[in-house]
TIRO-2110 file (N, C-alpha, C; in Angstrom, 1 decimal):
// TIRO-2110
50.7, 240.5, 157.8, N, 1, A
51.1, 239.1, 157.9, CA, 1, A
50.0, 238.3, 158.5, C, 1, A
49.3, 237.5, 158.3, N, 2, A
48.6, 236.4, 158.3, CA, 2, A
49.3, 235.9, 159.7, C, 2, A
48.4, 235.3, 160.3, N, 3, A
48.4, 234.7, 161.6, CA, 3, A
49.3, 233.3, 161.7, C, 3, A
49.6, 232.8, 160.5, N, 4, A
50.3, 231.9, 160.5, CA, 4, A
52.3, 232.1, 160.0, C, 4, A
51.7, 233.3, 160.0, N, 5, A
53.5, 234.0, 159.7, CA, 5, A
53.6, 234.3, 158.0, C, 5, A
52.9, 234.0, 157.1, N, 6, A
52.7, 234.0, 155.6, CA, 6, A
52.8, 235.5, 155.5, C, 6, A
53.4, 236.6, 154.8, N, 7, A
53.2, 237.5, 154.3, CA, 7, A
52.8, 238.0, 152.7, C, 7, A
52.9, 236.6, 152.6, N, 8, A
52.2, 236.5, 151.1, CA, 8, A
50.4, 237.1, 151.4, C, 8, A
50.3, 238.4, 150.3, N, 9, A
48.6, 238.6, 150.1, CA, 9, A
48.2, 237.8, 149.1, C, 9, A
46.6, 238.3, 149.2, N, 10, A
46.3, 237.2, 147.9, CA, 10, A
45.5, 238.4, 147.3, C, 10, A
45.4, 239.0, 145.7, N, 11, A
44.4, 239.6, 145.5, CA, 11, A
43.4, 239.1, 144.5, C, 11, A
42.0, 238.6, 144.7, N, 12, A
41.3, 237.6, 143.6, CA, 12, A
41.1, 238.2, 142.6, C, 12, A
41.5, 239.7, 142.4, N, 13, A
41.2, 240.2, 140.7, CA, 13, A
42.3, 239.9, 139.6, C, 13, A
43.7, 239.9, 140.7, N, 14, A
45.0, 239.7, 139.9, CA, 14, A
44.8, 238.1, 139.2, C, 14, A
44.1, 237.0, 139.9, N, 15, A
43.9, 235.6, 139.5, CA, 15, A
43.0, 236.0, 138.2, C, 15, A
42.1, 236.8, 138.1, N, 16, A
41.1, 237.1, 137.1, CA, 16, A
41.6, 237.5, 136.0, C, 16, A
42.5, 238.6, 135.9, N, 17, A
42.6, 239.5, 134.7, CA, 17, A
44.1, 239.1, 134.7, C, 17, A
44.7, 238.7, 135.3, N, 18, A
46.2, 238.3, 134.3, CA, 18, A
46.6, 238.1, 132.9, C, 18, A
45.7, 236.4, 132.8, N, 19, A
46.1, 236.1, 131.2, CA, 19, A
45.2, 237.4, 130.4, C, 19, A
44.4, 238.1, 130.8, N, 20, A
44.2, 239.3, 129.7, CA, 20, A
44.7, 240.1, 129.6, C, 20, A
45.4, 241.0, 130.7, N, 21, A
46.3, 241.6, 130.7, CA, 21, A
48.0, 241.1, 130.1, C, 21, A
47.8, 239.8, 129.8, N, 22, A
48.9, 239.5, 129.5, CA, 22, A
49.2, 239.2, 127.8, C, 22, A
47.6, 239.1, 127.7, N, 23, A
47.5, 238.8, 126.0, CA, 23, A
48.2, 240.5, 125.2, C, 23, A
47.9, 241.4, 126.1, N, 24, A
47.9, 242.7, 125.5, CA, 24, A
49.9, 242.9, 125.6, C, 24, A
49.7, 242.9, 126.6, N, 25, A
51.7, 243.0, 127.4, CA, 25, A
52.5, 242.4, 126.3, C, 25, A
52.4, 241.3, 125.8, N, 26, A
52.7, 240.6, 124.4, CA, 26, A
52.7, 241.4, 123.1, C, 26, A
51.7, 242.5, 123.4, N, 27, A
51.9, 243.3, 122.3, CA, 27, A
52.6, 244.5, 122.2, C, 27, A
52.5, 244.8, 123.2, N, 28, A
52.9, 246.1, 123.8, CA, 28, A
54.7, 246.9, 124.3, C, 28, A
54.8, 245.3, 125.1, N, 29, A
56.3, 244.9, 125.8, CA, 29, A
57.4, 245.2, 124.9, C, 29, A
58.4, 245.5, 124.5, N, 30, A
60.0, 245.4, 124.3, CA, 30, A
59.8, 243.6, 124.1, C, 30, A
60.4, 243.4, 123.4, N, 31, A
61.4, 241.8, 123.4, CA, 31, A
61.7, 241.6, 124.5, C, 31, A
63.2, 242.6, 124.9, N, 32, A
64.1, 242.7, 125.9, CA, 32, A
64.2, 243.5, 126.7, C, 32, A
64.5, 243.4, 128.0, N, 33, A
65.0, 244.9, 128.7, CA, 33, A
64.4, 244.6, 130.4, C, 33, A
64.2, 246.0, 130.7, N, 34, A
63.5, 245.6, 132.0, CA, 34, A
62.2, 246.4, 132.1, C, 34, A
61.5, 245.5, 132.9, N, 35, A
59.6, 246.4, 133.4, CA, 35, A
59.9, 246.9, 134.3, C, 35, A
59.5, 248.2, 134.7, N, 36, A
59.3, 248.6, 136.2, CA, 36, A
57.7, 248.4, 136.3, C, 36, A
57.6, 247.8, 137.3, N, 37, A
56.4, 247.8, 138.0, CA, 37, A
55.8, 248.8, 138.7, C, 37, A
54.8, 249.6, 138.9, N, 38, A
54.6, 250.5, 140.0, CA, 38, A
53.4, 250.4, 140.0, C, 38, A
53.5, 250.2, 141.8, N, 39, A
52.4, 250.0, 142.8, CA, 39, A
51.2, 248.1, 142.8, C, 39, A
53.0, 247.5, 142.9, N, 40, A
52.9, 245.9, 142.4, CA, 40, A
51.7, 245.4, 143.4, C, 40, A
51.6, 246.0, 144.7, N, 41, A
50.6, 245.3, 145.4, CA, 41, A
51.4, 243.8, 146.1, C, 41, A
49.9, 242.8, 145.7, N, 42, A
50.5, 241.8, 146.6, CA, 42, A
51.7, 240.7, 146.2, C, 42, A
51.9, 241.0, 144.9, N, 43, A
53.0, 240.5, 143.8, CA, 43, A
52.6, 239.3, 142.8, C, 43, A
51.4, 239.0, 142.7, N, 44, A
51.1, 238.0, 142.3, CA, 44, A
50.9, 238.5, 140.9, C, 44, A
50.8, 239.6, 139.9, N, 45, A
50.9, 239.8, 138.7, CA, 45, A
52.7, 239.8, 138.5, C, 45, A
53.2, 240.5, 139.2, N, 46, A
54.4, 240.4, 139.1, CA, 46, A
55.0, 238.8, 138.8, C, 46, A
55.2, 238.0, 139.5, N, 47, A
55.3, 236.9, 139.3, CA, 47, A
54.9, 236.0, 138.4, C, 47, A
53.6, 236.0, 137.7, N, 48, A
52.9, 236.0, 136.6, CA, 48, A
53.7, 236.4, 135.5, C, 48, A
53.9, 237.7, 135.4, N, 49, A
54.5, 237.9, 134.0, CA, 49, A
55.7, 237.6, 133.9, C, 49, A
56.2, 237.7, 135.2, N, 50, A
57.7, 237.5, 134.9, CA, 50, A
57.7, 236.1, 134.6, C, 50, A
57.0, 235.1, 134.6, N, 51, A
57.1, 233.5, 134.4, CA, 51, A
56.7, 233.7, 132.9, C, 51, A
55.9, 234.9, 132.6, N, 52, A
54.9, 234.7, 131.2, CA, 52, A
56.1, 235.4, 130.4, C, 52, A
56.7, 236.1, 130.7, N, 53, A
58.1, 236.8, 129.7, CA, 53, A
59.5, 236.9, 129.9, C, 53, A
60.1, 235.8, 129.9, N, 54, A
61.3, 235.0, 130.5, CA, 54, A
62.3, 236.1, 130.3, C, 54, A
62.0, 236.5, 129.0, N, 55, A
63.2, 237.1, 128.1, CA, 55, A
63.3, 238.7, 129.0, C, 55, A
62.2, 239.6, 129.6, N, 56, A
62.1, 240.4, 130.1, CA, 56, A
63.0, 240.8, 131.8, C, 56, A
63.8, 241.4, 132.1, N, 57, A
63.7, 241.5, 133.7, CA, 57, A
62.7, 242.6, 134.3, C, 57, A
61.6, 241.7, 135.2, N, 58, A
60.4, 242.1, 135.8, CA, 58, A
60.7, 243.0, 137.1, C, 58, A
60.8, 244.5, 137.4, N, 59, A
61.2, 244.7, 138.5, CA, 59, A
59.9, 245.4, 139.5, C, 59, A
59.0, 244.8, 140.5, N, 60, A
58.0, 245.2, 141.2, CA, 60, A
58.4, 246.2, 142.4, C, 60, A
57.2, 246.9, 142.4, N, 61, A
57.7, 248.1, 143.5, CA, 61, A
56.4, 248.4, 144.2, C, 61, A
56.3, 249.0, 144.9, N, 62, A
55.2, 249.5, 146.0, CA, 62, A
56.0, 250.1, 147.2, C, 62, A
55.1, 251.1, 147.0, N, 63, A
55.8, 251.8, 148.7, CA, 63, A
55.2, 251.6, 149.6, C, 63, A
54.4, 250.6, 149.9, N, 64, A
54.0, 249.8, 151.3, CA, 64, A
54.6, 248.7, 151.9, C, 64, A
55.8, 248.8, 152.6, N, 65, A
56.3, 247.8, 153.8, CA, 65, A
55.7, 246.3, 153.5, C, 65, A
54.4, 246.2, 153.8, N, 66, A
53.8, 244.8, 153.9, CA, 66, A
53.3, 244.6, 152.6, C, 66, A
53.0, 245.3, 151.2, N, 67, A
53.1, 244.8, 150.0, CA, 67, A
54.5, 244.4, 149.7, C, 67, A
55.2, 245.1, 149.6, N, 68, A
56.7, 244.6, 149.5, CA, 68, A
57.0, 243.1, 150.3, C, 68, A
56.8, 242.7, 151.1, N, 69, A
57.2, 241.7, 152.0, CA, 69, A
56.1, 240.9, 151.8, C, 69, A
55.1, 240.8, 150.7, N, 70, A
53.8, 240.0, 150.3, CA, 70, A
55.2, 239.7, 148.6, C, 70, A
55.4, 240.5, 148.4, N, 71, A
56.0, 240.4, 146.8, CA, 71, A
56.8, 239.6, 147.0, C, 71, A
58.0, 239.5, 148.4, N, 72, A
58.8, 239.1, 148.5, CA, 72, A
58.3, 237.4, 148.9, C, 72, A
57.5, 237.6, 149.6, N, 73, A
57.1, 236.2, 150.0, CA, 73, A
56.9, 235.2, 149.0, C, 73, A
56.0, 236.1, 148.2, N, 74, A
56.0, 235.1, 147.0, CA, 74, A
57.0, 234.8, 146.0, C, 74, A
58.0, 235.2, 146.0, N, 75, A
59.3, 235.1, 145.5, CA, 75, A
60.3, 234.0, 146.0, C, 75, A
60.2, 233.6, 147.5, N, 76, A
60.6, 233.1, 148.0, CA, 76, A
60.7, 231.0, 147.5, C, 76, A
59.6, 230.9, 147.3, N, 77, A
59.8, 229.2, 147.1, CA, 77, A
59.8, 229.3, 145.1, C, 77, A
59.5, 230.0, 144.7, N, 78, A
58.7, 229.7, 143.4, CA, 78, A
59.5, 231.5, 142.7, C, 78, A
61.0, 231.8, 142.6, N, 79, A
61.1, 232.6, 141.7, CA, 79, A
62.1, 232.8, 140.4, C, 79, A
61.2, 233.2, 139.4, N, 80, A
62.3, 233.3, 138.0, CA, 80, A
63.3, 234.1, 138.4, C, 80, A
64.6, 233.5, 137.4, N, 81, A
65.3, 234.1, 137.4, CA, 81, A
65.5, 235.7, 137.0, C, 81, A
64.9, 236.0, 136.3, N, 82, A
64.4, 237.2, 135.2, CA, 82, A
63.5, 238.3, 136.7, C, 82, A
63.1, 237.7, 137.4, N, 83, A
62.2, 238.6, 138.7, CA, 83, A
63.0, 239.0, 140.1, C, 83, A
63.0, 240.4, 139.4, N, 84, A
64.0, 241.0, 141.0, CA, 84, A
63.4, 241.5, 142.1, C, 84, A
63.7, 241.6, 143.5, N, 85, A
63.5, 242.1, 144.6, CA, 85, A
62.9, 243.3, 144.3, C, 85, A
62.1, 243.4, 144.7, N, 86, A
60.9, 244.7, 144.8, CA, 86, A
61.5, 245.8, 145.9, C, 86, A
61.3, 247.0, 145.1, N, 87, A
61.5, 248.1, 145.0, CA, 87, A
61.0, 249.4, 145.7, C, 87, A
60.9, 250.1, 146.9, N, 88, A
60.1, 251.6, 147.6, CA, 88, A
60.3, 252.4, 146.2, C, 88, A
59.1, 252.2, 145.3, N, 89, A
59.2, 253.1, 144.5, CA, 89, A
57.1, 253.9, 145.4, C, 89, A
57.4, 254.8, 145.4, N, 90, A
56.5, 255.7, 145.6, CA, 90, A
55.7, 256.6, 144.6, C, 90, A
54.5, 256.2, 143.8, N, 91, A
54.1, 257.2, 142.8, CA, 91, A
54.6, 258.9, 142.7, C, 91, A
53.9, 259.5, 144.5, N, 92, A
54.0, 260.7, 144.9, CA, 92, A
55.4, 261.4, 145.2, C, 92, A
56.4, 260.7, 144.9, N, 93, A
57.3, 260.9, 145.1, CA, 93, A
58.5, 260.4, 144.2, C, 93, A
58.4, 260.0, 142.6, N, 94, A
59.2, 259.4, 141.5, CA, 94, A
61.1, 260.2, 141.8, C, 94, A
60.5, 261.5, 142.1, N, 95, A
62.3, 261.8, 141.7, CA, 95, A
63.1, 260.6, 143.1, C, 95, A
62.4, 260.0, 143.2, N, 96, A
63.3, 259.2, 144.5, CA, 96, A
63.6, 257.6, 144.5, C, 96, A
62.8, 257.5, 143.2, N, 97, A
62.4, 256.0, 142.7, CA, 97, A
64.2, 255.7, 142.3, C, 97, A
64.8, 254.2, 143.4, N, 98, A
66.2, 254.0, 142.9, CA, 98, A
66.6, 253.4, 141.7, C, 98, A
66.1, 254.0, 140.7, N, 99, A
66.4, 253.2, 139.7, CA, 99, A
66.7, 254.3, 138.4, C, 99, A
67.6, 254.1, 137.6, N, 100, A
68.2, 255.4, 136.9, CA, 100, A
67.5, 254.7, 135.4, C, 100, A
66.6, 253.6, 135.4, N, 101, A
66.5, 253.5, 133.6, CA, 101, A
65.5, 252.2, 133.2, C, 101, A
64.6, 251.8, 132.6, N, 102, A
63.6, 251.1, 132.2, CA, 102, A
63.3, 251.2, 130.7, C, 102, A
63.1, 249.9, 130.3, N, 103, A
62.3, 249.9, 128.7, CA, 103, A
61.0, 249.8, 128.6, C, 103, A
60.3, 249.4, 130.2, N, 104, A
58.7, 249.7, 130.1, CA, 104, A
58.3, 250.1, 131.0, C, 104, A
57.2, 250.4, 131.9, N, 105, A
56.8, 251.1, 133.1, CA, 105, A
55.2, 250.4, 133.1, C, 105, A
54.6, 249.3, 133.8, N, 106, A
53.6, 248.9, 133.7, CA, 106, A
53.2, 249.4, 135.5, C, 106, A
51.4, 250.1, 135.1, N, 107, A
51.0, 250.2, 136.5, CA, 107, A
49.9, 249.7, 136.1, C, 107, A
48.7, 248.8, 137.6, N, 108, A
48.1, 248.0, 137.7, CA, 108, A
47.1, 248.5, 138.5, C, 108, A
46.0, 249.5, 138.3, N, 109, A
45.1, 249.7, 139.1, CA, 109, A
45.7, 250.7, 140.4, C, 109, A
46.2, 251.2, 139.8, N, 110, A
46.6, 252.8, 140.7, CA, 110, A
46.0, 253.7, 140.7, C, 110, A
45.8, 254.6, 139.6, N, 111, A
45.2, 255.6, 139.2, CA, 111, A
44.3, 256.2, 139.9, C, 111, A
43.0, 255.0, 140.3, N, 112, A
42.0, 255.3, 140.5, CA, 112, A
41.6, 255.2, 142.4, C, 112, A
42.5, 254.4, 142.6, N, 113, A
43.0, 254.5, 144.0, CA, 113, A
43.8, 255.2, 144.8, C, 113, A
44.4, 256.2, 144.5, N, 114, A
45.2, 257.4, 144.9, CA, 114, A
45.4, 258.6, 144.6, C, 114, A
45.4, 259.6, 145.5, N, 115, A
45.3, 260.7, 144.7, CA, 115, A
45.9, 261.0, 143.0, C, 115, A
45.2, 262.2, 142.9, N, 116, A
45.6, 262.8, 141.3, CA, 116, A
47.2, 262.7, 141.3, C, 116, A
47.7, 263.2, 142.4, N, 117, A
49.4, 263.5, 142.1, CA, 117, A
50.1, 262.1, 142.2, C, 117, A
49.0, 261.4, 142.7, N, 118, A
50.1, 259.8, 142.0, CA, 118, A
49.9, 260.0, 140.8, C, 118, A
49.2, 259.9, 139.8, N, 119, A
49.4, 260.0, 138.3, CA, 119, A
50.4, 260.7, 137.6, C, 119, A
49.9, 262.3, 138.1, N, 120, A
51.4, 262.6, 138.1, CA, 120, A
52.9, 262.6, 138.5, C, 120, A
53.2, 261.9, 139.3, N, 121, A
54.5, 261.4, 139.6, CA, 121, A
54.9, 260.0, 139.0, C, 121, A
53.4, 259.1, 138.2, N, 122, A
54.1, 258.3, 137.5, CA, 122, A
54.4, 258.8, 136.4, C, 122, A
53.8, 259.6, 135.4, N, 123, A
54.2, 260.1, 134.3, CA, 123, A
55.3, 261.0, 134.5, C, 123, A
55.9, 261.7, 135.4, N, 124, A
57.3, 262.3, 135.7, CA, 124, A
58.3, 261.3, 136.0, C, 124, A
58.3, 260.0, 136.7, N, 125, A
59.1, 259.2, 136.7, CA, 125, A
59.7, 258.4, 135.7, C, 125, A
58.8, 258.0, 135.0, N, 126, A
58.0, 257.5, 133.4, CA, 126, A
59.0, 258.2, 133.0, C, 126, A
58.7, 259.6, 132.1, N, 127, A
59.4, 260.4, 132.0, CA, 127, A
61.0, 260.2, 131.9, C, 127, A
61.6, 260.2, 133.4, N, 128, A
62.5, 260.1, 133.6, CA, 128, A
63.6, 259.1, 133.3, C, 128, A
62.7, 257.5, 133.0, N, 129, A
63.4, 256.5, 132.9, CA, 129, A
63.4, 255.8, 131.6, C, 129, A
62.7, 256.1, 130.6, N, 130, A
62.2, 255.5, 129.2, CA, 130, A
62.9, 256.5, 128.1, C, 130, A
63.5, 255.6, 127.8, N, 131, A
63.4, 256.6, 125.9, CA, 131, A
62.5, 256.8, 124.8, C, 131, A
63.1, 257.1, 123.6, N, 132, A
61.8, 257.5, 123.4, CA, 132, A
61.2, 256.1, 122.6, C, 132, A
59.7, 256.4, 122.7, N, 133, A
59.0, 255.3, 122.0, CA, 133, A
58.4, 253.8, 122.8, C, 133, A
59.1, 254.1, 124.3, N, 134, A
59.2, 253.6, 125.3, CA, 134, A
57.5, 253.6, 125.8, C, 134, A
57.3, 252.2, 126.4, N, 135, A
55.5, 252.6, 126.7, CA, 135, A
55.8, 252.4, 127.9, C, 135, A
54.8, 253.3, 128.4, N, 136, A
54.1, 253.2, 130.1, CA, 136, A
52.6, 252.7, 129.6, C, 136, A
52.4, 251.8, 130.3, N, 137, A
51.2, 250.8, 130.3, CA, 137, A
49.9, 251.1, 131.5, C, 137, A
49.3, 251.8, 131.1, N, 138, A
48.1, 251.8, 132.3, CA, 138, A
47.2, 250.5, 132.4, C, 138, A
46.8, 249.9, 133.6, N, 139, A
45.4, 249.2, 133.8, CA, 139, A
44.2, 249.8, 134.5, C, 139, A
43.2, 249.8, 134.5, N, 140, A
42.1, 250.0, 135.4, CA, 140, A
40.8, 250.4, 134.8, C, 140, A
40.0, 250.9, 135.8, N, 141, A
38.5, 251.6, 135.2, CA, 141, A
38.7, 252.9, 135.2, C, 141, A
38.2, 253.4, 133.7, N, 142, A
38.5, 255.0, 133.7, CA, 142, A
37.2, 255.4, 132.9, C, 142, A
36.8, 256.6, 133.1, N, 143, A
35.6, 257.0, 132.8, CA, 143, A
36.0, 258.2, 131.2, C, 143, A
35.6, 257.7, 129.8, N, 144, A
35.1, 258.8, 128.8, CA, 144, A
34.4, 259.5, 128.2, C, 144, A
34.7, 260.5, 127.5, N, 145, A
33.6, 261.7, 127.3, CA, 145, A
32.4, 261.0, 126.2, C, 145, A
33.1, 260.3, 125.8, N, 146, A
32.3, 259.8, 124.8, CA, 146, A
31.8, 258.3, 124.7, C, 146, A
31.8, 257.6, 125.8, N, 147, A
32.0, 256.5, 126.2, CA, 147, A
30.9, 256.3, 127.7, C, 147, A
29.1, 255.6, 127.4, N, 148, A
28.8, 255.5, 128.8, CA, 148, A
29.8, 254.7, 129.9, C, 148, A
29.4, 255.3, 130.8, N, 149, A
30.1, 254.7, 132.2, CA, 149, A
29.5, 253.3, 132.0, C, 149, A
29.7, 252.4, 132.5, N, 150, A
29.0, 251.3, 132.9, CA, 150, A
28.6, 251.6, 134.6, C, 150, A
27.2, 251.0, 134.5, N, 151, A
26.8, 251.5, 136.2, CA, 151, A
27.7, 250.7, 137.3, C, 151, A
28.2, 249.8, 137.1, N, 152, A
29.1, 249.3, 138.1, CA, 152, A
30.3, 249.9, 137.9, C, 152, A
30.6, 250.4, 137.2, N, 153, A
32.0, 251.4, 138.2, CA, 153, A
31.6, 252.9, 138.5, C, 153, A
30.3, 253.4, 137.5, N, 154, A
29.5, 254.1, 138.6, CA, 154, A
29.1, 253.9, 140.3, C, 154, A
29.1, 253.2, 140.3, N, 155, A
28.6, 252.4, 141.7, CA, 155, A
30.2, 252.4, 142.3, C, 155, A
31.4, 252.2, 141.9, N, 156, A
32.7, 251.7, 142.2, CA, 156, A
33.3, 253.3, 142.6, C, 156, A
33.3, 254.0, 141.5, N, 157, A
33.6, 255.4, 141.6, CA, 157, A
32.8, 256.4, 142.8, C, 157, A
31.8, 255.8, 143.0, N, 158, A
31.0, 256.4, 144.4, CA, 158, A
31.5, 256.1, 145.7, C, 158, A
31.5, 254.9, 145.9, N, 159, A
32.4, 254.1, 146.9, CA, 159, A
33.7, 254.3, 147.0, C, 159, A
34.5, 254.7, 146.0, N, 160, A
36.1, 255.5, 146.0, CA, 160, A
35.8, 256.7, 146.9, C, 160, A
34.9, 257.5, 146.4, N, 161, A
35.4, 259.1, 146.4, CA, 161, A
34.2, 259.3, 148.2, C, 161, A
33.5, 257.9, 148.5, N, 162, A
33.1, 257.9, 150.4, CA, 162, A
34.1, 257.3, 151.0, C, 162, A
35.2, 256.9, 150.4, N, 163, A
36.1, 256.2, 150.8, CA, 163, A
37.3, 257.5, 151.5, C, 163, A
37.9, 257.9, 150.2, N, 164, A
38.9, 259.2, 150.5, CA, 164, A
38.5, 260.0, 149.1, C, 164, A
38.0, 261.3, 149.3, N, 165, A
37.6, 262.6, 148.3, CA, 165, A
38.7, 262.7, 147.0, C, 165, A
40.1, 262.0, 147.4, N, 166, A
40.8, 261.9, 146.5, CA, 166, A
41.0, 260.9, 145.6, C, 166, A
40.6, 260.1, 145.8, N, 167, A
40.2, 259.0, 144.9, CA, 167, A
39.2, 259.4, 144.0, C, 167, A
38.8, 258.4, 143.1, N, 168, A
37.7, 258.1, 142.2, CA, 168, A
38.4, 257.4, 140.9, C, 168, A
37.6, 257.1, 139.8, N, 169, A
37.7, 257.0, 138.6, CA, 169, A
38.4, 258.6, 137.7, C, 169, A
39.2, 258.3, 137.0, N, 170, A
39.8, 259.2, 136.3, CA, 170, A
39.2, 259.4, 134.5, C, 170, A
39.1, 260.4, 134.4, N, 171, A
38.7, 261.1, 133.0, CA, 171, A
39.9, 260.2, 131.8, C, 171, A
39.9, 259.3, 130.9, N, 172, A
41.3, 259.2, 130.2, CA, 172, A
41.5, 260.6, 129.5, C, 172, A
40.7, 261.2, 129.1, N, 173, A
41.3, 262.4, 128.3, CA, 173, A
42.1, 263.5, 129.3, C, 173, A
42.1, 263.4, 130.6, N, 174, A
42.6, 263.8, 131.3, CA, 174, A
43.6, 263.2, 132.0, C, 174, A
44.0, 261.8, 132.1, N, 175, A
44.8, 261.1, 131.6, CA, 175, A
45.9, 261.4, 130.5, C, 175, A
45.4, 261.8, 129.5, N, 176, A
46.2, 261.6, 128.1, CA, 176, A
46.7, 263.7, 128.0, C, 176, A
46.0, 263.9, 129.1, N, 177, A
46.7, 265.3, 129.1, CA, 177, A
48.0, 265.6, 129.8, C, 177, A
47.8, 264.6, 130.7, N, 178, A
48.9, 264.6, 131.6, CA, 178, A
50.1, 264.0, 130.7, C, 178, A
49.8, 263.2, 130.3, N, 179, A
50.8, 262.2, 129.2, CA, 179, A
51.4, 262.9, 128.4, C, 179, A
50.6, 263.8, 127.8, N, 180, A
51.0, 265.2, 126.8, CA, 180, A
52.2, 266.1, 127.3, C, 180, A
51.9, 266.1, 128.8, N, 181, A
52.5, 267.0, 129.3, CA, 181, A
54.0, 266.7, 129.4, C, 181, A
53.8, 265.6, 129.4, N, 182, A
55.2, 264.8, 130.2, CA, 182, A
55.9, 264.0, 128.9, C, 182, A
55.8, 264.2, 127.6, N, 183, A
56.1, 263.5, 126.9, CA, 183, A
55.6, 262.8, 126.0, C, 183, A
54.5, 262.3, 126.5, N, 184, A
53.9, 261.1, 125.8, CA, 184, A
52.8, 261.0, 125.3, C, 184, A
52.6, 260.2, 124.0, N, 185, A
51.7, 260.0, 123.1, CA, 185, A
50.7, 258.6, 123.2, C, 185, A
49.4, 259.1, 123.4, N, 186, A
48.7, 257.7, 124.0, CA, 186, A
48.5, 256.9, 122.4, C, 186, A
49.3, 255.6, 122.1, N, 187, A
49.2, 254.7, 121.1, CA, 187, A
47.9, 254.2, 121.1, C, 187, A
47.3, 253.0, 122.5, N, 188, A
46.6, 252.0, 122.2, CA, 188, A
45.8, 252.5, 123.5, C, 188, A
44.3, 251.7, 122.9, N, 189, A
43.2, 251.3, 123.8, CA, 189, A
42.6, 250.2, 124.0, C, 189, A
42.4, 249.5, 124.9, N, 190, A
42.3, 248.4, 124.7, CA, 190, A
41.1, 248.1, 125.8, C, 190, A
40.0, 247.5, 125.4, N, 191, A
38.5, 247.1, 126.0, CA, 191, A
39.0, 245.9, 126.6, C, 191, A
38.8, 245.7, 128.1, N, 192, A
39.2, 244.9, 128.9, CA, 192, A
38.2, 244.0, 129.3, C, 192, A
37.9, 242.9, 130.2, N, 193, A
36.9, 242.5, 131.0, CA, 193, A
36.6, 243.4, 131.9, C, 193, A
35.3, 243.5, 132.5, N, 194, A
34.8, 243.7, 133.7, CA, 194, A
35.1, 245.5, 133.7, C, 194, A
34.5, 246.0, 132.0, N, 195, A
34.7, 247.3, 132.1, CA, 195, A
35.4, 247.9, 132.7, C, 195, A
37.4, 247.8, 132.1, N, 196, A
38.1, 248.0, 132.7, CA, 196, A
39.2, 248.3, 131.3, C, 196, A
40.1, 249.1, 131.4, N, 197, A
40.5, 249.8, 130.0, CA, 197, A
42.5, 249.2, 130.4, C, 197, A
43.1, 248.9, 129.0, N, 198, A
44.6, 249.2, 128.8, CA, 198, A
44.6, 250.6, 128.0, C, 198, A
45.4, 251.6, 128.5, N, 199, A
46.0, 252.7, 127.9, CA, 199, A
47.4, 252.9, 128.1, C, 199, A
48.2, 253.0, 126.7, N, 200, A
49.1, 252.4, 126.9, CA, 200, A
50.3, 253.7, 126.3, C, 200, A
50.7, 254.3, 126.5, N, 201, A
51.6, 255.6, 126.1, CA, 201, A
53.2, 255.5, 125.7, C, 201, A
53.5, 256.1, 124.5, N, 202, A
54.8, 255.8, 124.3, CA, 202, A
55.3, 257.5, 123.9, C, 202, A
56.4, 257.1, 125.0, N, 203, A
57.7, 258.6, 124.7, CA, 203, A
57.5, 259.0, 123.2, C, 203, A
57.5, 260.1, 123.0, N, 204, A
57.8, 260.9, 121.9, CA, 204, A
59.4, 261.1, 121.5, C, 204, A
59.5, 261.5, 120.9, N, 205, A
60.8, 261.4, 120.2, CA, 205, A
61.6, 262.6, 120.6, C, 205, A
END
């Protein structure tokens, strides 16, 4: 919380990549139903979409105390009706996520910030709450076999992994194995700004 009592964060990438992330979400999204969010952060995409897809109920989560209470802040003067109270949903720990059911599962730059068994505990939660044909929505920088790296998330991925050993940029084909595992069939790819990828996975049948 900010010295002036604000628990609102600010993050200046979420200001960046929204409307592009949101041109895709448009494609991607259900009509109807509900998003789970996971690992909303400061909540300022959350709020975003939920303004950008009325018809949707937007539900954000983060298992950090003071992101939660940044989501919540921002909810406070300025919230859709359609955007609910944020959620201790924990990647590493999904069988505990309180929520029994979703029509989409959108995550925002996790992957590559937390260890490997966050990914898998989103795709087991994932799993747990979608039917089939249902997409889980990835965002971030991910590194392919067949695809140069761009040197700046070379440079990004070096700085992860001096950061905590468990971090880094993730392989998508390694990605899309996990996805396999758990159900799911990776539909779309989508070339982002700022060499930064949508992969987007829907339940199998």
């Amino acid at each position: 919380m900010g010295d002036d009592g604000d628990a609102r964060r600010h993050a200046p990438a979420a200001l960046r990549n929204r409307d592009a992330i949101s041109q895709v979400l448009a494609r991607e999204l259900p009509a109807s139903g509900l998003v789970l969010e996971i690992a909303s952060g400061s909540g300022e995409h959350a709020l975003h979409f939920a303004k950008s897809f009325p018809a949707l109920d937007w539900h954000p989560s983060d298992p950090d105390p003071a992101a939660r209470a940044s989501i919540a802040a921002w909810m406070e003067d300025d919230r859709p009706q359609n955007l609910r109270l944020p959620l201790d949903c924990d990647a590493m720990a999904s069988d505990a996520w309180p929520i029994e059911h979703a029509d989409a599962v959108l995550c925002i730059n996790m992957v590559h910030i937390s260890p490997w068994e966050a990914t898998l505990g989103l795709f087991h939660g994932a799993a747990r709450l979608l039917k089939a044909a249902a997409p889980l929505i990835l965002y971030g920088p991910y590194s392919e076999d067949d695809v140069e790296t761009a040197e700046s998330n070379l440079t990004f991925d070096a700085w992860l992994r001096a950061r905590d050993d468990r971090f880094g940029l993730r392989r998508a084909e390694d990605v899309d194995a996990v996805a396999s595992g758990y159900g799911f069939t990776r539909t779309a790819r989508i070339s982002m700004p700022a060499n930064n990828l949508m992969l987007v996975y829907r339940r199998r049948d």
